[in-house]
C-alpha atoms as one frame of an Amber mdcrd trajectory, in Angstrom:
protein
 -41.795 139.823  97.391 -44.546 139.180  99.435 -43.791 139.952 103.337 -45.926
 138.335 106.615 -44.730 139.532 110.023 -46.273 137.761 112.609 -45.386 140.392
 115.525 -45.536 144.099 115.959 -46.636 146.514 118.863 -48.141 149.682 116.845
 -51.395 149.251 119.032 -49.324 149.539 122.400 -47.851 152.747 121.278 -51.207
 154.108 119.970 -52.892 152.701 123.527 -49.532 154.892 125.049 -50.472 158.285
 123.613 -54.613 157.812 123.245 -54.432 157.404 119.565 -52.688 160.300 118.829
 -50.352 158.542 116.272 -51.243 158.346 112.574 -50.844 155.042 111.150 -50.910
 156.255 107.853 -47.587 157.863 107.968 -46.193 158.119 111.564 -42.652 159.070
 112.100 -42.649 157.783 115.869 -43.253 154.316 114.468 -41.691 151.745 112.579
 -44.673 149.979 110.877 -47.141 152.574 108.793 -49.538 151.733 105.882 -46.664
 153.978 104.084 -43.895 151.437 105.463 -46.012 148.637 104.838 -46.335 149.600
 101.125 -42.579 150.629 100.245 -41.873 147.057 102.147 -43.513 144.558 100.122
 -45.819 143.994 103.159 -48.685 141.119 102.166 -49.896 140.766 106.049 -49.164
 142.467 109.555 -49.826 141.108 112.743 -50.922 143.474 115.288 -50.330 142.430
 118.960 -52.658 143.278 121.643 -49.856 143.619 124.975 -50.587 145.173 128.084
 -48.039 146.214 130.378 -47.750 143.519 133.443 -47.482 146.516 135.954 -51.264
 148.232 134.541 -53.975 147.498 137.428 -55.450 144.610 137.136 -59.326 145.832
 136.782 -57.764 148.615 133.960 -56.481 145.363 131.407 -59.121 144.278 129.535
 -60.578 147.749 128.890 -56.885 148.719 127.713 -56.925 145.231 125.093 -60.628
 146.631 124.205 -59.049 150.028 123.492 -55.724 148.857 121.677 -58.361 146.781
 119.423 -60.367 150.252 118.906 -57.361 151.836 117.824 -56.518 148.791 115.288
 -60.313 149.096 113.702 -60.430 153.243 113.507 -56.994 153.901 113.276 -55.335
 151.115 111.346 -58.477 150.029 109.390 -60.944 153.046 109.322 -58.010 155.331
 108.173 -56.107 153.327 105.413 -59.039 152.193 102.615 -55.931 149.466 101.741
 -55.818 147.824 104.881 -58.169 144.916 105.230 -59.038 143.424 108.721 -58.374
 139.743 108.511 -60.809 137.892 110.837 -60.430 134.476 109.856 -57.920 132.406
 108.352 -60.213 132.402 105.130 -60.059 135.754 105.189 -55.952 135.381 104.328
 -57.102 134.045 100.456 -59.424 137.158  99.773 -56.964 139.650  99.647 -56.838
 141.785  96.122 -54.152 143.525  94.517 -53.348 146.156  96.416 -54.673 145.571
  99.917 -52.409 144.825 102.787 -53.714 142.497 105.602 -53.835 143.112 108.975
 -54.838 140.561 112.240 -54.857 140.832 115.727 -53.004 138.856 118.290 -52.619
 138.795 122.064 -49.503 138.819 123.538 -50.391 137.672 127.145 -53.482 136.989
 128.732 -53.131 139.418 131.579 -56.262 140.930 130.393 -58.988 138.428 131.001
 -57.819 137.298 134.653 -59.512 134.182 135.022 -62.596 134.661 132.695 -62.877
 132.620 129.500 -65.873 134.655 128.926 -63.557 137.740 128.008 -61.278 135.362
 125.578 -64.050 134.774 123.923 -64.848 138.097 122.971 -61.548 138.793 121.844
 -61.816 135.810 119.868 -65.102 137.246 117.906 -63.177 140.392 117.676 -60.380
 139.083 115.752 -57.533 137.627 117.444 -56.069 135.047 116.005 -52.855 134.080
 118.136 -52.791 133.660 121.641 -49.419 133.476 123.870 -50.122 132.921 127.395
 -47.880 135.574 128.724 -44.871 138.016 128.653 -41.720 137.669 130.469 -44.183
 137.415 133.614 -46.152 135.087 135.554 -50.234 135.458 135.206 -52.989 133.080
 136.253 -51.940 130.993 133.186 -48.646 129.921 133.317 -44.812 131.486 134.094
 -43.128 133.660 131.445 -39.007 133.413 130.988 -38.595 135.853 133.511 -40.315
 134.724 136.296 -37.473 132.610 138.607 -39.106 129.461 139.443 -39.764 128.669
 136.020 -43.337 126.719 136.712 -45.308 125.620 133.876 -48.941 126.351 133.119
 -51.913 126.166 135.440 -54.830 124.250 135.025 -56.254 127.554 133.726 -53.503
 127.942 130.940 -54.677 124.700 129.624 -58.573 125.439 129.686 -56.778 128.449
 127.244 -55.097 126.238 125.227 -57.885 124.101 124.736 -60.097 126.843 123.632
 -57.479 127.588 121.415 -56.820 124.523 119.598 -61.175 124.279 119.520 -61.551
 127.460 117.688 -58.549 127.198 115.280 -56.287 129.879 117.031 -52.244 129.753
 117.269 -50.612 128.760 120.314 -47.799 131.319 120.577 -44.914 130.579 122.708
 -42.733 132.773 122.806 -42.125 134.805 125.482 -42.897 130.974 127.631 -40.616
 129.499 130.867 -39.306 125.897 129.642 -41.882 124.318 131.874 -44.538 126.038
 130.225 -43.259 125.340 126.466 -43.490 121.953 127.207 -46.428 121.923 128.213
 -47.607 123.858 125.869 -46.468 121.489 122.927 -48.186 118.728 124.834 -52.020
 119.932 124.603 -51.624 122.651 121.392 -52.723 121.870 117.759 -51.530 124.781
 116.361 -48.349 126.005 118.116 -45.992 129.233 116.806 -42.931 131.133 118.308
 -44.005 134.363 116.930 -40.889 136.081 117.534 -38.013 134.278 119.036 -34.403
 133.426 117.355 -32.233 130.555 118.192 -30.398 130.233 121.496 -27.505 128.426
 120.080 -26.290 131.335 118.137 -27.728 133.769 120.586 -27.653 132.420 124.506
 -30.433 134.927 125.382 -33.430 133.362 127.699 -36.328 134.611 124.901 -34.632
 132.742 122.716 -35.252 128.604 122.019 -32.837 125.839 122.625 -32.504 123.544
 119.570 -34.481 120.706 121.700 -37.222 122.982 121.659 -36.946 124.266 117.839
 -36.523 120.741 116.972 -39.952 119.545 118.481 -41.785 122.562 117.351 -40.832
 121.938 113.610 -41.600 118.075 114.008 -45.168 119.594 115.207 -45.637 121.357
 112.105 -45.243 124.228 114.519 -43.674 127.746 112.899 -40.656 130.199 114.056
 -40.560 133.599 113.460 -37.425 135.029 113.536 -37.284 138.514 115.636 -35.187
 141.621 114.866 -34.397 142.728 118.338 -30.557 143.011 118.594 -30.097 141.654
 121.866 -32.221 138.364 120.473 -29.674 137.909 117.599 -26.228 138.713 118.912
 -24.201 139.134 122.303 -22.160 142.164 121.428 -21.886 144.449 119.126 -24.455
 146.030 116.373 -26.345 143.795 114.914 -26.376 143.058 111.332 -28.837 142.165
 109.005 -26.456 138.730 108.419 -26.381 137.955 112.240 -30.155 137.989 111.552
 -29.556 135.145 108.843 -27.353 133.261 110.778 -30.597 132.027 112.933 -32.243
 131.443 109.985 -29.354 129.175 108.789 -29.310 127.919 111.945 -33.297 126.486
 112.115 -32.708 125.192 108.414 -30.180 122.956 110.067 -32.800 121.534 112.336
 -35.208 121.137 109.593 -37.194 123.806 109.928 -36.586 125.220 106.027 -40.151
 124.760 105.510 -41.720 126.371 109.003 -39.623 129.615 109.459 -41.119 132.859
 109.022 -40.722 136.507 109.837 -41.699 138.158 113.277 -40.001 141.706 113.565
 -41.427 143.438 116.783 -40.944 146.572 115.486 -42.666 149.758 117.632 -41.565
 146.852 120.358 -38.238 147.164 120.530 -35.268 149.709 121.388 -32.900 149.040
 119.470 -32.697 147.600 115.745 -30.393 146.085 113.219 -28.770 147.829 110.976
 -30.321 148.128 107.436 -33.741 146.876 108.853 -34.559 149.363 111.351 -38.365
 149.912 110.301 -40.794 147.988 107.805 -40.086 150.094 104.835 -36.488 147.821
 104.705 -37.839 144.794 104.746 -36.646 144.035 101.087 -33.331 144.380 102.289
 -33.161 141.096 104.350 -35.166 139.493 101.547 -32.388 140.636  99.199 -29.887
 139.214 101.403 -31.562 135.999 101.899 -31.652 135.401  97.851 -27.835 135.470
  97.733 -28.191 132.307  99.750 -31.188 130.429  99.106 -33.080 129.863  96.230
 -36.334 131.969  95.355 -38.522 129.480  96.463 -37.232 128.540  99.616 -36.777
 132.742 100.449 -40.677 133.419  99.310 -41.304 130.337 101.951 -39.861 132.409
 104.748 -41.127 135.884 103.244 -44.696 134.910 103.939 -45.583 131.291 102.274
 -44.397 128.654 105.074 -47.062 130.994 107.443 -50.056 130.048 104.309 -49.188
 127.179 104.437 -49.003 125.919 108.249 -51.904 128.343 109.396 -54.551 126.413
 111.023 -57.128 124.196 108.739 -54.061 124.087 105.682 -52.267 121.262 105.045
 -48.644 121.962 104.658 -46.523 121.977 101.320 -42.973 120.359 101.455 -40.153
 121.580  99.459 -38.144 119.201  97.800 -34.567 118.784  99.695 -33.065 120.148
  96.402 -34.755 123.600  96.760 -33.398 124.128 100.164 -29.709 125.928  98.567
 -30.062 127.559  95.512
């Protein structure tokens, strides 16, 4: 089956070690062309994250260099890997070619200058989240204490988002800036966050908050990052599910997708620990939903929600196989 993860940080550990990774077949990371291919893969997202604690006149030449890497390394290196630019780009992939887009995770990088977004923009991104876990000239991330919303600036960004067909991505968001977020954005995504409910971790969404972004035919990607998807213990590739059953619940059957953060992440669940076992969790997923409603989460619920595509319901029926 067909597999679209919306979030993965290969480029940050390429931008870590100068390029001095092969994509093609790594062992120090979890997505590869070679993983891609043994995991069904269809489409990989590529995020574009700098480290809050870089100097601040260092963080746009480090996005420029992480977005080198993606176009010599990931690209110029793999004759199967096609760059995917636009979302029209998504319906011109052939048998045998595994997309790849770029995302930002964080707008660190430009400081104030919409000039710089721009650019990254023509270069390929195609999702923007305002920030990490920190605050930036934008807005506050989940970790920053006073929880403020975003600036006047973090709107201009949205704005320019929802102009030029780009996701919204908010995860990673304080409350205050989630809300406002789903107040100005046209095309708004958690590209990798699970449900707090089942997990009571603050990257994780309250049902409030799933429940508005799936009424504004906005999408969640489920993450694999343990600590997102269970309290204690080892996490297992059912706990993962659980969130998934959880979002169906809310209504969501038709807007949930896949967002690993693999190369991102510590720890992993076991069974899915790098891209290659994808299948597994799609294996796991058919013992409890039917085909249709599993290839929906795989990578067709993302087709079908991306900007500039009008969605495709599934009959209540399908939900439960």
């Amino acid at each position: 089956m067909n597999i679209i993860d919306l979030h993965c940080d290969v480029l940050a550990q390429m931008h870590k070690v100068k390029g001095n990774l092969s994509f093609k077949d790594s062992n120090d990371l979890d997505v590869t062309y070679e993983k891609l291919k043994q995991g069904g893969a269809h489409i990989q997202a590529f995020a574009i994250f700098i480290s809050p604690s870089m100097k601040s006149d260092q963080k746009f030449q480090a996005a420029l260099d992480q977005i080198h890497y993606f176009y010599t390394e990931v690209i110029g290196k793999n004759p199967h890997m096609k760059a995917l630019k636009t979302w029209d780009d998504f319906d011109g992939l052939q048998d045998g070619q595994i997309g790849a887009f770029l995302t930002l995770e964080g707008v660190d990088c430009i400081g104030n200058d919409m000039q710089k977004l721009s650019i990254l923009r023509e270069l390929g991104v195609l999702s923007v989240g305002l920030t990490w876990n920190n605050a930036n000239l934008a807005a506050d991330g989940v970790g920053e204490e006073r929880g403020a919303g975003l600036t006047e600036f973090g709107k201009e960004i949205i704005g320019f988002c929802n102009e030029n067909k780009i996701l919204s991505d908010v995860s990673h968001l304080s409350e205050k800036a989630f809300w406002d977020v789903m107040d100005l954005a046209h095309f708004p995504i958690a590209s990798h966050s699970n449900s707090k409910t089942i997990c009571n971790h603050r990257r994780n969404l309250s049902d409030e908050q799933a429940t508005h972004l799936f009424k504004s035919n906005g999408l969640i990607h489920v993450v694999y990052n343990p600590p997102f998807v269970i309290e204690k213990g080892e996490a297992t590739i059912s706990d993962l599910i659980a969130h998934i059953d959880h979002f169906c619940s809310l209504g969501g059957v038709g807007q949930i997708g896949l967002g690993s953060d693999f190369d991102g992440i510590s720890e992993k669940i076991i069974g899915l620990e790098d891209a290659s076992m994808q299948p597994a969790l799609i294996n796991e997923l058919l013992k409890r939903y039917s085909e249709d409603v599993v290839k929906g989460f795989a990578y067709q619920n993302f087709l079908d929600h991306r900007p500039g595509k009008k969605a495709t319901q599934l009959p209540e029926e399908e939900v439960l196989s």
